[in-house]
N, C-alpha and C positions, 0 to 999 in steps of 0.2 A: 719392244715398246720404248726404252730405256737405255741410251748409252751411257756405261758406266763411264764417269770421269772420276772418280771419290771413290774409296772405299769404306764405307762405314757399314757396320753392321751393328745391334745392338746388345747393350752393355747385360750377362747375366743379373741378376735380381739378386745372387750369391756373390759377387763382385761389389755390386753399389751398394748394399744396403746396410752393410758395417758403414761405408760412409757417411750414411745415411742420417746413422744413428748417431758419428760422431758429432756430423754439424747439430744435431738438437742438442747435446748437450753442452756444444758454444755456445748455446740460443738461452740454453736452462744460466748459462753462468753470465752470459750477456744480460738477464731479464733481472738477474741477482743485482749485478753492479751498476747495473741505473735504478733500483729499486727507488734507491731515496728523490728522484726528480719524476720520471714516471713507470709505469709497466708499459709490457709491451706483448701483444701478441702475435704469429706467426702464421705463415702456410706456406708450403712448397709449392711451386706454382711452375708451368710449362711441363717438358718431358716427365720431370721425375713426377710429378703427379699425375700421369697417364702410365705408367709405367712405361715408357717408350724411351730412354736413354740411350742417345748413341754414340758411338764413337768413332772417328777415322785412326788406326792407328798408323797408319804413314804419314800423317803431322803429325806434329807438336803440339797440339790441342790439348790430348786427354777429352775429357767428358765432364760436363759441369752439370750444377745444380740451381737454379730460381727459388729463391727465397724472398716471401714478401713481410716486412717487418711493419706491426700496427702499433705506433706509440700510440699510449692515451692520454692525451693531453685534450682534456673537454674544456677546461679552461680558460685554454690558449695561454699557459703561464711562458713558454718558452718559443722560440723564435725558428723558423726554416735552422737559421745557423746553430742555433745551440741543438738543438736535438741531432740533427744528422752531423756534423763535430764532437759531440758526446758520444756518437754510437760508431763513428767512426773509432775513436781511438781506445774505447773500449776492445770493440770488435780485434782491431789491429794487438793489444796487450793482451787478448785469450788467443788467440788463432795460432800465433806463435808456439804456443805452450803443446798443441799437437799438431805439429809438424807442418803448418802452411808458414810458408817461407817468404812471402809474397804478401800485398798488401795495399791495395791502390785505391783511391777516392776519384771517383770517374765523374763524370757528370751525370750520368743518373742512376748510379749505382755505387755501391761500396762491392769490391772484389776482392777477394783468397783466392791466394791460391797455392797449390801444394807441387816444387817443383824437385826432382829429382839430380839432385846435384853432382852427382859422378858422370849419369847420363846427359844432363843438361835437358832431360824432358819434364813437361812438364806430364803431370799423373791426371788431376782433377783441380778443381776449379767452383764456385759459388760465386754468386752476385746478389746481394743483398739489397734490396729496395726499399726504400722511406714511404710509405703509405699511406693516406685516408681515404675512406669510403665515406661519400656523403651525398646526400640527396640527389647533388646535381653529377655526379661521376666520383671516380676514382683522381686522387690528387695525388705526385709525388713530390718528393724534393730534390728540386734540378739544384748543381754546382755550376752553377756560370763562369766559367774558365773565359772567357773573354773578357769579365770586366774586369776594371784594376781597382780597388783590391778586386780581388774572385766574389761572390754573391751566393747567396743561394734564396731560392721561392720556390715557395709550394704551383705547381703546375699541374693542368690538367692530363689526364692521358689520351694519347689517342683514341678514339670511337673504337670498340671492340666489334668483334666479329657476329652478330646478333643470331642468336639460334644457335649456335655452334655446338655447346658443350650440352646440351638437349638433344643434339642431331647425334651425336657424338657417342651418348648413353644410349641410343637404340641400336643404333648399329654394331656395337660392341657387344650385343646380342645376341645378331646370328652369323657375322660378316668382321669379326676380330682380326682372323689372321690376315684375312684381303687386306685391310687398314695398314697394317703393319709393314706387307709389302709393297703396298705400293707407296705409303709414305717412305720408307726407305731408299726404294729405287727414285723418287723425287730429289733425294738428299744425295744418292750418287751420280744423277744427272743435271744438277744444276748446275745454269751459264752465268747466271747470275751472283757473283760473290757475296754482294751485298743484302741477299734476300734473304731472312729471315726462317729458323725453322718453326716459325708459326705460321707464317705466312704459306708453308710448304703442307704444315698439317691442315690448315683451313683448306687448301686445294682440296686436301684429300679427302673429306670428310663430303665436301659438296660433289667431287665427284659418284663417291659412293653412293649418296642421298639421290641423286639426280638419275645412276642406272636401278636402283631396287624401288624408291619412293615415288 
């Protein structure tokens, strides 16, 4: 059905989940050190919160993690820049301290990442995202690297996938392992570099939906 070009298969739950537990307690020591301006709360969002983590190990990838970061700032005392600049260089002065070596302010995301320096691999990996949820969608905070100086604003997200993680809870009922394979073999048969592996799991989930429902 599937020509593999990728090799990924996925990540033991005995593997990630020491990591798992390291990033929450960046998250615990990150919520500490902006206490005095706001708190903030969290969720693991993509693969690792479906349990589906994968990994190719013939790149240099490793296997990363989605993490969604919810300052509260009801407010509005602090600006797109100061909040995501605060938790960047927070983020950046704990992450160090257990062993991510790595460290980049992307445009829509704050990255770690933990790389192995003898090998020159990198292990794993996190991307951290600025968030609010509010009436009218989800909002993040984009780094505008085009402007000069760089910018940042609160932006909306793109249109989510509607029905999905509803579609997604039933199936995972009676029809788990099918899910798993064949989103898999999607991710070792992709022509498309640039597609997304949500994009890969949304396939799969409609196709599932569409042979049993």
């Amino acid at each position: 059905m599937y020509d593999n070009n990728y090799h990924y298969d996925y990540v033991p739950k005995s593997e990630y989940e020491p990591i798992k537990k390291e990033l929450v307690e960046i998250i615990h020591e990150l919520q500490d050190a902006v206490r005095d301006y706001f708190t903030i709360d969290f969720r693991f969002v993509g693969s690792a919160s479906r349990n589906m983590i994968t990994c190719d190990h013939s790149q240099n990838k490793g296997y990363d993690f989605d993490i969604n970061l919810f300052p509260n700032d009801d407010d509005e005392e602090y600006s797109a820049e100061e909040i995501r600049s605060l938790l960047f260089e927070r983020i950046k002065r704990i992450c160090f301290r257990y062993g991510f070596n790595k460290c980049d302010n992307s445009t829509r995301v704050i990255t770690i990442k933990k790389i192995d320096r003898n090998r020159s691999r990198i292990e794993h990996s996190c991307d951290f995202a600025v968030v609010f949820n509010g009436k009218d969608g989800q909002q993040y905070i984009r780094l505008n690297k085009k402007t000069i100086p760089n910018t940042y604003t609160w932006e909306f997200q793109p249109k989510g996938y509607n029905g999905i993680d509803e579609k997604a809870e039933v199936l995972k009922e009676n029809h788990l392992s099918e899910m798993k394979e064949i989103y898999l073999a999607k991710k070792n048969s992709i022509k498309n570099k640039d597609k997304k592996s949500l994009a890969l799991y949304v396939e799969t989930i409609n196709e599932l939906w569409q042979k049993y429902y």
